[in-house]
N, C-alpha and C positions, 0 to 999 in steps of 0.2 A: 556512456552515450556519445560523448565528445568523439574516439575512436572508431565506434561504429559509424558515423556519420563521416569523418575521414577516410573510414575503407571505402564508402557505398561510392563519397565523393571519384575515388582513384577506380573503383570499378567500372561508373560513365566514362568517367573519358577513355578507357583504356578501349571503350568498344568503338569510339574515335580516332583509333591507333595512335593515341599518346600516352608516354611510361606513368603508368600506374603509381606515381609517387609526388609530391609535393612542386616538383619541378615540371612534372606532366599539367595539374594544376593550373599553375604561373602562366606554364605556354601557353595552352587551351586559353585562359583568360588574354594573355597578350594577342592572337592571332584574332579572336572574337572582337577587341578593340579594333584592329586593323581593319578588319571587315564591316565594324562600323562607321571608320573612320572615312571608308571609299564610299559607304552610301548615301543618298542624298539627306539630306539635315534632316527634314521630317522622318525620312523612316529611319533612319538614324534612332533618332530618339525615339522612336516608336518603340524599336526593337532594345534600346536600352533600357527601357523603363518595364518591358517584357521582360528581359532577364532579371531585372533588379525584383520584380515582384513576386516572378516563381522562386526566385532564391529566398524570398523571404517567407513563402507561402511553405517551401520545406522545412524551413530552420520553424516556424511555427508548428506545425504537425511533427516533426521528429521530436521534440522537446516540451511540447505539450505548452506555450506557453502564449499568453495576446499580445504575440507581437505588431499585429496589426491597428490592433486598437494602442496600445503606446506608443507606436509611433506617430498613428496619427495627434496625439495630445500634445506630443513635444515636438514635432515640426523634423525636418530635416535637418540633417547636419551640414553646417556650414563647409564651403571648399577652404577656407583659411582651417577654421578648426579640425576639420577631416587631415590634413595635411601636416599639421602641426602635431597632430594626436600619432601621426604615422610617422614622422620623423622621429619622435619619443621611441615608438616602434623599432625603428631599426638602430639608433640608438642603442636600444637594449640588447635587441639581438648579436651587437656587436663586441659585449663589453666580456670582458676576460673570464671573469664565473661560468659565461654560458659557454662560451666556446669552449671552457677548458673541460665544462661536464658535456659536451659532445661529442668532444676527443675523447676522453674517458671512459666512456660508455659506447663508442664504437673501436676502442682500440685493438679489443680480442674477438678477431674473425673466426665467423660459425661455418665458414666452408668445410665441408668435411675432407675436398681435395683440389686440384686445379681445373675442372671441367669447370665450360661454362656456365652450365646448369646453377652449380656449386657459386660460384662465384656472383652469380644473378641472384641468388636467396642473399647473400650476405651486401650485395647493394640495397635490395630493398630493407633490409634488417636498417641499415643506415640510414633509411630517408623515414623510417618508420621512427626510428630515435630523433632525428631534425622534426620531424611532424610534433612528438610528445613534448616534446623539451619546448616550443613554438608555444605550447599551448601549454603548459603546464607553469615553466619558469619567466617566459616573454611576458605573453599577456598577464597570466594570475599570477605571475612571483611579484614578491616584494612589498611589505607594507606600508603603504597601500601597496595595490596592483594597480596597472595601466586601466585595466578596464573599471575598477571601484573610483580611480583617482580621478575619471570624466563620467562617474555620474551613473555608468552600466550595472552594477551591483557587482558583488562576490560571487565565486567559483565559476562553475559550471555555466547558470543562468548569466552571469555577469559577461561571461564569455560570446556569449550567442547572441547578447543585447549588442554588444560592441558588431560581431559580424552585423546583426540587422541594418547597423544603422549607415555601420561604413560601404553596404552594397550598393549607395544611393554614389560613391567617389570609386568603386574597385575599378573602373577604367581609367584616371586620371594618372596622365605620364608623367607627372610629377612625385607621387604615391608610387607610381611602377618601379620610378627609378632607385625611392629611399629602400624599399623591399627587395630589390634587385640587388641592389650593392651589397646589402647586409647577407641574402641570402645565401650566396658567392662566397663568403667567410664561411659561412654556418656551414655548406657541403663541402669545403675544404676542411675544416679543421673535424670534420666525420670523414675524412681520409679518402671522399670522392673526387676520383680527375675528371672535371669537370670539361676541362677542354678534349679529355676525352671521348667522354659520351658525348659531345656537342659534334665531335669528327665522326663518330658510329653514326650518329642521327642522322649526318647529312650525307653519309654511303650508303644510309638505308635507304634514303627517300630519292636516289638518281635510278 
């Protein structure tokens, strides 16, 4: 379900004309902050609190679970706590096991030749390995896991409780930064030039 819910995610935005992949994502959400950022404090938060609640109104109906009614019991997550839970976050994303099973698991390219075509299947293959590993070894790895360890539950559901709760900080440029720097290792060490695609990006858009 967890994957489904990551393609459907990479298929919006891609109708956005951003790259269908984990970094498409990031942008989408960093550029939405900026555009909040320019408008005036009330609709500002107007519009924040908009997105925060469709996001949670899908992650409810994709997963079948009351996350509206939980969260309303337990109150919002604190911006110390939010921030400290996401430091932990990329922390982990950073530590040698993960990178070294993302290197390893992207190290044998599925291009069948040099065309670009070819070469486009075998990036998103990579970011679709960074998206599994994010969510399989990041959040649920480790006993405990990050999401059982603050209180979210196990697997799956444990997974989705944590997004719920953390939609209420996913704009916080401090949260941006700790996911930002970590994330930066994680496409590098899956064999993506990332200052590459960041110079395609900006020859697409002149």
């Amino acid at each position: 379900m967890i994957q489904i819910y990551l393609q459907a995610q990479c298929h919006i935005i891609a109708l956005l004309g951003y790259t269908p992949d984990d970094r498409g994502i990031t942008l989408y959400t960093t550029h939405l902050q900026y555009a909040l950022n320019l408008a005036p404090p009330e609709q500002s938060e107007q519009l924040r609190k908009s997105g925060r609640d469709t996001y949670r109104v899908v992650l409810e109906k994709a997963f079948s679970l009351p996350l509206a009614e939980e969260q309303a019991l337990k109150g919002e997550l604190s911006i110390v706590d939010a921030r400290n839970i996401m430091h932990k976050v990329s922390m982990r994303m950073q530590e040698a096991e993960v990178l070294e099973k993302v290197a390893t698991l992207c190290s044998v390219s599925v291009a069948m030749n040099n065309s670009p075509e070819a070469k486009q299947i075998d990036m998103m293959r990579k970011h679709t390995v960074v998206q599994e590993v994010m969510v399989k070894d990041v959040y649920l790895g480790g006993d405990p896991s990050i999401a059982e360890e603050h209180g979210f539950g196990k697997g799956e559901d444990g997974y989705v409780r944590f997004q719920c709760a953390m939609a209420e900080h996913q704009g916080d440029p401090l949260i941006t930064q700790y996911v930002g720097t970590a994330m930066l290792k994680l496409l590098q060490s899956a064999g993506i030039d990332v200052e590459a695609m960041q110079a395609l990006e900006a020859m697409q858009k002149k």
